[in-house]
N, C-alpha and C positions, 0 to 999 in steps of 0.2 A: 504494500500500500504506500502510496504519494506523503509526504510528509503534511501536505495541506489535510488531505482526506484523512488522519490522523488524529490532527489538532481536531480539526472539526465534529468528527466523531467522537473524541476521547471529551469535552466540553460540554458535546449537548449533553451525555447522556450522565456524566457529572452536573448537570445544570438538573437532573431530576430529580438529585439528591435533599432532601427536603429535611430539614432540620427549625429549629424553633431558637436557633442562635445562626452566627454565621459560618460556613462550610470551612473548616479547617482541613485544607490539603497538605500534604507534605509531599515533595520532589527530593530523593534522598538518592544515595548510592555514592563512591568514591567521588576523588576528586579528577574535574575533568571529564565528565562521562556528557556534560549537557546541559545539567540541573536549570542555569538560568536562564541559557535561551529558549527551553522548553517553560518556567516561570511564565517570561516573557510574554511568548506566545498565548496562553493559555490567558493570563490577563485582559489581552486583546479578546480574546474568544469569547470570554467569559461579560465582557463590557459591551462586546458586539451583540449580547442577550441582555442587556439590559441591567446587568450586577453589576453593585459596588465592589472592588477589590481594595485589599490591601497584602503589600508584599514584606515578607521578612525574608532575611536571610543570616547564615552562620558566620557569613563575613562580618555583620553589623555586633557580632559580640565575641569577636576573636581578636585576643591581646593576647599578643606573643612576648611580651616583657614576663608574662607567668610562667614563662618557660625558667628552668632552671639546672643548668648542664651539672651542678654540684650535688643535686640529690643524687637519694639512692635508686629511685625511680625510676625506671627504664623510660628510656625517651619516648618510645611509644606508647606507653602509658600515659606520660606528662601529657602528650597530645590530643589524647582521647578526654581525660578525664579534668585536665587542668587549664589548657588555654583559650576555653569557652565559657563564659557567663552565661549557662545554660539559665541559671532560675531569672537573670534578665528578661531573657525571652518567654518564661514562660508568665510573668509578671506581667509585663510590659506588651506580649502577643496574644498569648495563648488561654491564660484563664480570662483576660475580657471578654474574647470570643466564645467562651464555651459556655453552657447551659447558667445563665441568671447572670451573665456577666457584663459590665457595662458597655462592651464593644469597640471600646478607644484602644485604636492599635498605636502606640508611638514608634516613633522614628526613631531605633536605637544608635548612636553613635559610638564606636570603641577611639577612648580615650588613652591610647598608648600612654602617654605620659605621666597619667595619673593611676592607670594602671586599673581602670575602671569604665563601665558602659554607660556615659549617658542619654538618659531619656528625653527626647525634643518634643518637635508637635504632633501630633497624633491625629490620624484619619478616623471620623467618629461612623464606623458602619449600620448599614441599617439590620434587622435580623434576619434578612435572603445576601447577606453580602458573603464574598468571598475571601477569605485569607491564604494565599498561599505564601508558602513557606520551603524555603527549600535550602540543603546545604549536606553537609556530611555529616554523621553520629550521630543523629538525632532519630535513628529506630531505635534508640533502648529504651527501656522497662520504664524509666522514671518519666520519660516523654510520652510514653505509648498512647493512653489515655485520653491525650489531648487531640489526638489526630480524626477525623472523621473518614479520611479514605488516604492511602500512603500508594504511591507508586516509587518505583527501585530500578531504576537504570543502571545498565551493566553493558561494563568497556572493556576488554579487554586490558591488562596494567603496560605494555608495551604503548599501547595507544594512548593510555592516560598520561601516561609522561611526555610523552611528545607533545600532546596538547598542553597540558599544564605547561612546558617550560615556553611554551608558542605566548601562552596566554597569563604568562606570570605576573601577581602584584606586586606594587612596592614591596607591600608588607609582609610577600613571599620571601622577595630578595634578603628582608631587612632580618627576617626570621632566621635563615640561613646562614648569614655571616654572625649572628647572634649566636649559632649553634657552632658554628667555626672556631668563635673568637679571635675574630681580625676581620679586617677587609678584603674581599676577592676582588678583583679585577676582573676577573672574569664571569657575568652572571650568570653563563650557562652552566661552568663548574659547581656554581655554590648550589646550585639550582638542584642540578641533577646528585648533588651531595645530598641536599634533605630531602628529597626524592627516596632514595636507596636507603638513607640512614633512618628516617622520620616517617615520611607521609606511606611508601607503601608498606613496612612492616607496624603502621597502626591500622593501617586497612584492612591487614591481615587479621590481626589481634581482635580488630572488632567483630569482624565476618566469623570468626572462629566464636566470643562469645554470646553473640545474642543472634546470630544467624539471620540477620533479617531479611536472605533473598526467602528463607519460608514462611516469614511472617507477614510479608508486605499483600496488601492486598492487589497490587496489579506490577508484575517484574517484565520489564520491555527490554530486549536489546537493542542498545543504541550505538552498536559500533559503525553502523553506518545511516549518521540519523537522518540521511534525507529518505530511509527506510526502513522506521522504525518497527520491531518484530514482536508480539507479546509474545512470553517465553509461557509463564503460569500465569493464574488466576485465580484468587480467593474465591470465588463463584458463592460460597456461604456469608461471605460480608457483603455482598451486591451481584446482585443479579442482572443490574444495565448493561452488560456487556453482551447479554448472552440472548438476549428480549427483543432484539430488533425484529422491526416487519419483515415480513419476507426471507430472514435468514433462520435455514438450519441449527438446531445444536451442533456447535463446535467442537472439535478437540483441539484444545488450544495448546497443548504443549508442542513447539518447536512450528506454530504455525503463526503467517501472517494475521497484526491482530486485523480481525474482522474483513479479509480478503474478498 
């Protein structure tokens, strides 16, 4: 399937999801796989029906000054569990949007400096509005709850580094020579150092504890996303996927989603 025919699809029948607060989506999976331009897109989709959105992301609470090459801590641990202001987001995004909650999603800003998240002006959603959210580590246990429908993009890790290093932030580079201690010259060296050192054995660490390509409720391959592929399907958390007119029940494992 077309990556238009996709979006399009994957939108309306998210757009049927009917809640009594606003739609908390999560776009998760490594880094590099897609997460925001798939955001993006879906924003647009979702405003082209008439919804308010508001967007969070993992970048907006990722301070890498928490890093600390001096513990005992394995680095990929630090990454996983220490260089995200997780309860920000859940503060600040996640419980306004959920069930009695007032709806004001703020605009969080990561304050390197002070080594903290602050909270700015805030989009006030109505109770059909949309929140997506998207970033890395955010399928665990303590986030789970918040989420109303979770999709999981999966990249192969050769691909994710190419892209990451294509598409790198500052505050990658900054993280990196942080993790160095010195300065590189070279930003593709320092790059692909916390690549190998950092970012993909917490990918690993986290895939290994909380498993989230089986938890997720819709896992797509995005290795080549102008065709994107659903791999599984929670079908017991929603059944939109499977409900369209005119289409057969699907076996969706290792099939074009909705071809």
């Amino acid at each position: 399937m077309e990556r238009a025919e996709f979006i399009d699809r994957l939108s309306q029948h998210l757009h049927q999801i009917k809640r009594h607060h606003p739609l908390r989506l999560l776009i998760s999976g490594a880094g590099a796989v897609g997460k925001t331009t798939l955001a993006s897109e879906l924003a647009g989709a979702f405003k082209a029906l008439g919804r308010s959105v508001a967007h969070a992301s993992i970048d907006d609470i990722y301070l890498p000054n928490r890093f600390n090459p001096q513990q005992e801590k394995p680095l990929k641990v630090q990454y996983i569990e220490d260089i995200f202001d997780y309860q920000s987001l859940i503060d600040k995004a996640l419980s306004p949007c959920g069930p009695n909650g007032h709806r004001r999603v703020h605009h969080l800003i990561p304050d390197t400096e002070h080594n903290q998240v602050r909270a700015e002006a805030y989009t006030q959603l109505p109770e059909d509005g949309v929140l997506i959210v998207e970033g890395v580590f955010l399928m665990q246990p303590s986030l789970q709850h918040h989420w109303d429908f979770t999709l999981w993009l999966d990249t192969p890790s050769e691909i994710r580094m190419q892209r990451g290093i294509q598409r790198a932030q500052d505050n990658d580079v900054y993280f990196a020579r942080h993790l160095l201690g010195h300065a590189v010259d070279n930003k593709q060296v320092a790059l692909q150092h916390i690549y190998q050192k950092v970012f993909a054995p917490a990918h690993r660490l986290f895939r290994y504890r909380y498993q989230p390509r089986q938890k997720v409720d819709c896992l797509v391959d995005h290795q080549n996303p102008e065709q994107p592929l659903i791999l599984n399907l929670n079908v017991a958390s929603n059944q939109l996927f499977v409900e369209l007119p005119g289409k057969d029940s699907l076996p969706l494992k290792q099939q074009e989603f909705l071809s």
